[in-house]
C-alpha positions in Angstrom: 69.0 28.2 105.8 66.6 29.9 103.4 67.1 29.1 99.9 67.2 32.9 99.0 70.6 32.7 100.8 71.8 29.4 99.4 71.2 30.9 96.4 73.3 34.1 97.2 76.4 31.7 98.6 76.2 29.7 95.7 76.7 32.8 93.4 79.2 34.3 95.6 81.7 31.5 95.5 82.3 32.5 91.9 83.6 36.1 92.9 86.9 34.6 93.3 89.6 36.7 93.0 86.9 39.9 94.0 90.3 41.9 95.6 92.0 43.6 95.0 90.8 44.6 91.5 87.5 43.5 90.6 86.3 43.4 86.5 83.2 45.2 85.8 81.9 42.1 85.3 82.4 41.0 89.1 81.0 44.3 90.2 78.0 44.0 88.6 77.3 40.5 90.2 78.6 41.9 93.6 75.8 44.3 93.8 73.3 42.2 92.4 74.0 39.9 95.4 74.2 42.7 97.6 70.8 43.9 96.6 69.3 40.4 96.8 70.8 40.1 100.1 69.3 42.8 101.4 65.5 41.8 100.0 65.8 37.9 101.3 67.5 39.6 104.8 64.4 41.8 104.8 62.0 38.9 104.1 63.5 36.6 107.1 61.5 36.0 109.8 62.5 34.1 112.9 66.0 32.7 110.9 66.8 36.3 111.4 67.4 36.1 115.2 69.4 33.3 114.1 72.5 35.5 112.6 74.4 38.7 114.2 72.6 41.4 114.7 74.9 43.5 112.7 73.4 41.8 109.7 70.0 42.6 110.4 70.7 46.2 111.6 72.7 47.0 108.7 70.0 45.5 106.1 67.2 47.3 108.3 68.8 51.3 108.1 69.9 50.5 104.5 66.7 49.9 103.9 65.1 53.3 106.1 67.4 55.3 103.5 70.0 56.0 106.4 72.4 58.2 104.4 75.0 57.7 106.3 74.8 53.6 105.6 73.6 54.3 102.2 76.9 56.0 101.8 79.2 53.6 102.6 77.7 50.9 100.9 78.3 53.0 97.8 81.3 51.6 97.2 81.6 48.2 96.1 84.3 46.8 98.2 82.1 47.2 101.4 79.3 45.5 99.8 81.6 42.5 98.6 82.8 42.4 101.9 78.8 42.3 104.1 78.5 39.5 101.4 81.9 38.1 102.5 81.2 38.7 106.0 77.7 36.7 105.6 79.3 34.0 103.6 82.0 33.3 106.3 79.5 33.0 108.9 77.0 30.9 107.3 80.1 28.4 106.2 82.1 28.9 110.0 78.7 27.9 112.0 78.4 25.1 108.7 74.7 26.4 108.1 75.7 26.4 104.3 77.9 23.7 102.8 79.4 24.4 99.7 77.9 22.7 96.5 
């Protein structure tokens, strides 16, 4: 796994207790992760075919300016959840082992 998305894992673990009501400080980190996310997504070569397409589809039209995706991902509870959604995969097909 690329160790821009180790990196993101690591970090995520510490959201802990994200939901139902996140502090300002946990939002902040949730959409710094998000937005990291996206960039090392973006920057994956073939390790991309290696995850569900949703990822890279969502990263990709988030990236074109799609305002519909840009929309939703407005609101921080969707982007804690993509991160959650990533982190359980990663840790369900044991590419990432936590620290």
């Amino acid at each position: 796994m690329h160790p821009c998305l180790v990196k993101i894992c690591e970090e995520f673990e510490t959201l802990r207790g994200f939901l139902p009501t996140p502090t300002p400080k946990q939002e902040k980190l949730a959409s710094k992760l998000f937005f990291e996310f996206l960039d090392c997504f973006s920057s994956l070569k073939e390790e991309k075919l290696e995850y569900p397409k949703e990822f890279s589809h969502d990263v990709r039209l988030y990236l074109e300016g799609n305002k519909k995706l840009v929309e939703k991902f407005e609101d921080i509870t969707i982007r804690y959840l993509m991160l959650s959604d990533f982190y359980d995969y990663v840790r369900l097909t044991k590419r990432y082992k936590r620290a």
